[in-house]
C-alpha positions as CSV (number, residue, x, y, z in Angstrom):
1,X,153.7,-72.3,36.0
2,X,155.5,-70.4,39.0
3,X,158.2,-68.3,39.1
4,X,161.6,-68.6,41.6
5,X,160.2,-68.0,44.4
6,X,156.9,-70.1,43.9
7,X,154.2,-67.8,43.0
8,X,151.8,-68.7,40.1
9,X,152.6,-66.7,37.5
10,X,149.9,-66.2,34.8
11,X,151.1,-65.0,31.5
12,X,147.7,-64.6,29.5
13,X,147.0,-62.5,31.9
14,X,150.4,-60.7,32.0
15,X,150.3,-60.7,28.2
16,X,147.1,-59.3,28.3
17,X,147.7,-56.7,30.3
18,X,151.1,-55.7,28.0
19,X,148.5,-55.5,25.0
20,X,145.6,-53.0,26.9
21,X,148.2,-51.0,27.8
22,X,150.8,-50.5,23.9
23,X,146.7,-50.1,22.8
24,X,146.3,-47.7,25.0
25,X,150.0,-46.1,24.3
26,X,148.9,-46.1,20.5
27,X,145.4,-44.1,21.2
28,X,147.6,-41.4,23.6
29,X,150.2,-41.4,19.8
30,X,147.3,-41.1,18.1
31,X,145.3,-38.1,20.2
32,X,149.2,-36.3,20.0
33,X,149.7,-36.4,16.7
34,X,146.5,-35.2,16.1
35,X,146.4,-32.8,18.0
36,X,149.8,-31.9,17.0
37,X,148.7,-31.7,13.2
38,X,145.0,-29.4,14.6
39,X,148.1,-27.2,16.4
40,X,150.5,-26.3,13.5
41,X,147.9,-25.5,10.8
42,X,146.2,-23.0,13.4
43,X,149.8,-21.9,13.9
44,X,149.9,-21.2,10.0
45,X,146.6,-19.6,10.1
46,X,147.9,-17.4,12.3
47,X,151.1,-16.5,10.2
48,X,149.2,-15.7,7.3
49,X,146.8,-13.4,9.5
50,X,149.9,-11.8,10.6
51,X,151.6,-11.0,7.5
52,X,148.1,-10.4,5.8
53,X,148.3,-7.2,8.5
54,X,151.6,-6.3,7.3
55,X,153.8,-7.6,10.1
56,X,156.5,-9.9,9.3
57,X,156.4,-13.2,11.9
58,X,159.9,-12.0,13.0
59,X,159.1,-8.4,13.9
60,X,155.7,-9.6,16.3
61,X,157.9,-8.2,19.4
62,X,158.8,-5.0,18.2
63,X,155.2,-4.3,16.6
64,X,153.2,-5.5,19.8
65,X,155.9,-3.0,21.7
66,X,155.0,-0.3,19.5
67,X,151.2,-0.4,20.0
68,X,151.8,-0.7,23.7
69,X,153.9,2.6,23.5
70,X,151.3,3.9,20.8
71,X,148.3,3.1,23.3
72,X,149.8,4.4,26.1
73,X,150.7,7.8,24.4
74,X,147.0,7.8,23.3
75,X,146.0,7.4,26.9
76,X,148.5,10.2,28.4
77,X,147.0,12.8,25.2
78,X,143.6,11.5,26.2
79,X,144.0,12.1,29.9
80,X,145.5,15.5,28.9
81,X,142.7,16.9,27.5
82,X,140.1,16.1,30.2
83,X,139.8,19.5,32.6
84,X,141.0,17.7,35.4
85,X,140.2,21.0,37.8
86,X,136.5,21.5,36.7
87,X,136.1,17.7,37.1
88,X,137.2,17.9,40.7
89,X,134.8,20.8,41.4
90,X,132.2,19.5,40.1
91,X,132.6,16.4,43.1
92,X,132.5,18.4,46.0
């Protein structure tokens, strides 16, 4: 067989090819959707750690902010209490 211009054209081959490759397109679906599936039940896992700790899903932002604040406040008292002038004499 040859095409318009003359060239052999070889369609097992071509048909082939077209099958290797929606096999290969079906694997790839496949991987995703598993994948996908491994994804959202570690997603719910997560969820139900987070409300397990008392924190609604919703409110993540404002409770991580209020650790951060809570930490660093906790740092500041902590830094506070150290005799920063003995500690300096005791370097020279």
């Amino acid at each position: 067989m040859a095409d318009e211009y003359g060239k052999s054209i070889d369609y097992s081959k071509t048909i082939n090819q077209l099958k290797e490759n929606l096999d290969k397109a079906k694997n790839m679906r496949i991987r995703a959707e598993t994948r996908m599936e491994q994804l959202n039940k570690q997603k719910q896992e997560i969820l139900k750690e987070i409300e397990e700790m008392g924190v609604k899903p919703d409110d993540l932002e404002s409770e991580i902010e209020k650790l951060k604040n809570s930490i660093e406040e906790m740092i500041n008292e902590a830094n506070n209490m150290l005799p920063m002038d003995l500690i300096k004499e005791g370097n020279m």
